[in-house]
C-alpha positions as CSV (number, residue, x, y, z in Angstrom):
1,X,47.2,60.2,-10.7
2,X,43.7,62.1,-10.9
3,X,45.9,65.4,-8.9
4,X,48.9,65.2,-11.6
5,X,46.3,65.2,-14.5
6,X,44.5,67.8,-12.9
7,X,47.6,69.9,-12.1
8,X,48.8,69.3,-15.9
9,X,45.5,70.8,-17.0
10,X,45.5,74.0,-15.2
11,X,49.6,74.3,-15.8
12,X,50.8,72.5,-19.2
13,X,53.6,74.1,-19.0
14,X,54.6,71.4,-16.1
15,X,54.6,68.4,-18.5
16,X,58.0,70.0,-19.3
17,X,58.9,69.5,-15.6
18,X,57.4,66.4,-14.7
19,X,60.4,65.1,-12.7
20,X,61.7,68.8,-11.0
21,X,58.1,70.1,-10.3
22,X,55.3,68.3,-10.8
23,X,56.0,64.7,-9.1
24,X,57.2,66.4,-6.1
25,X,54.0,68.9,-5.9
26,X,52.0,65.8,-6.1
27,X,53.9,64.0,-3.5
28,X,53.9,67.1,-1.3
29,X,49.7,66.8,-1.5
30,X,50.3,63.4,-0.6
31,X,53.0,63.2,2.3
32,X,55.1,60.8,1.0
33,X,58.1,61.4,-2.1
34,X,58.9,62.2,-5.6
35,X,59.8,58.8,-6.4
36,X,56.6,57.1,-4.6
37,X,54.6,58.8,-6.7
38,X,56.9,58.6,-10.1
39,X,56.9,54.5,-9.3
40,X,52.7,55.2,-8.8
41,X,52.1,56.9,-12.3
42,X,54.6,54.4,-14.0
43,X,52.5,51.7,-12.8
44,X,49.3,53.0,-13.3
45,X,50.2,53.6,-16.9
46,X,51.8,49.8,-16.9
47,X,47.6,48.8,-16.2
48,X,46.2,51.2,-18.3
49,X,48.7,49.8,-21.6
50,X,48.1,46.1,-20.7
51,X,43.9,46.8,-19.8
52,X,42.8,49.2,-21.9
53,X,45.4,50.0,-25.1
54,X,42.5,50.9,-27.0
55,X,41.3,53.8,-24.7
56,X,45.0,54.7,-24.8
57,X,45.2,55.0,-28.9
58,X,41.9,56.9,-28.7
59,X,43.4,59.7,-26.6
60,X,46.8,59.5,-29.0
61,X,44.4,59.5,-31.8
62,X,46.7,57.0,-33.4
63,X,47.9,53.8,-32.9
64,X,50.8,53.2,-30.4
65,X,53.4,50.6,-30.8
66,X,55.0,51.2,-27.3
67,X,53.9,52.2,-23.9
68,X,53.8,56.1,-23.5
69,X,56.9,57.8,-21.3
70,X,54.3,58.9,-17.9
71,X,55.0,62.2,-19.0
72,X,53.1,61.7,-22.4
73,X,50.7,59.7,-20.6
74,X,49.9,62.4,-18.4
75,X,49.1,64.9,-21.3
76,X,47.0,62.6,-23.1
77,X,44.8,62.5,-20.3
78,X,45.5,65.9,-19.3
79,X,44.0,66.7,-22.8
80,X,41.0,64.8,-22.9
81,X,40.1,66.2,-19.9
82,X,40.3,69.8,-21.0
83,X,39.3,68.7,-24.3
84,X,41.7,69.6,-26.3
85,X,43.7,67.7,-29.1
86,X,46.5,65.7,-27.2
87,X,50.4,67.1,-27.8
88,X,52.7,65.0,-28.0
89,X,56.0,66.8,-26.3
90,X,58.2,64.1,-27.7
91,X,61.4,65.8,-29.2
92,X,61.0,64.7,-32.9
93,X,64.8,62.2,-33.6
């Protein structure tokens, strides 16, 4: 998790490539696969909702009535760490 946030903050242009290029870099520095790692962040992000949702709505800045997407997740934290208001990339329906 700390090597995706990390790579998000030097490239945020990979938060629109989570899937194609970022889990697999990750997994790469890792030895093991895309979807280890996808499963990984998906479950650290399950924790973080169900331990910590306040921490969570700080980074959003706003209240949050559903779990962020790992993606979102990842540029919250991503954000804070280069600290810089967070983004959501959510296409707007």
């Amino acid at each position: 998790m700390a090597y995706a946030v990390i790579l998000c903050t030097k490239q945020p242009e990979c938060l629109l490539l989570v899937t194609k290029w970022l889990y697999p870099e990750v997994a790469k520095q890792y030895g093991t696969n895309w979807r280890a790692m996808e499963r990984s962040i998906r479950t650290v992000n399950s924790i973080i909702w169900r331990e910590n949702r306040p921490l969570l709505e700080e980074l959003a800045c706003r209240s949050l009535k559903q779990r962020p997407r790992s993606a979102q997740l990842l540029s919250m934290l991503a954000a804070s760490l280069a600290g810089t208001p967070f983004l959501d990339l959510r296409p707007k329906t």
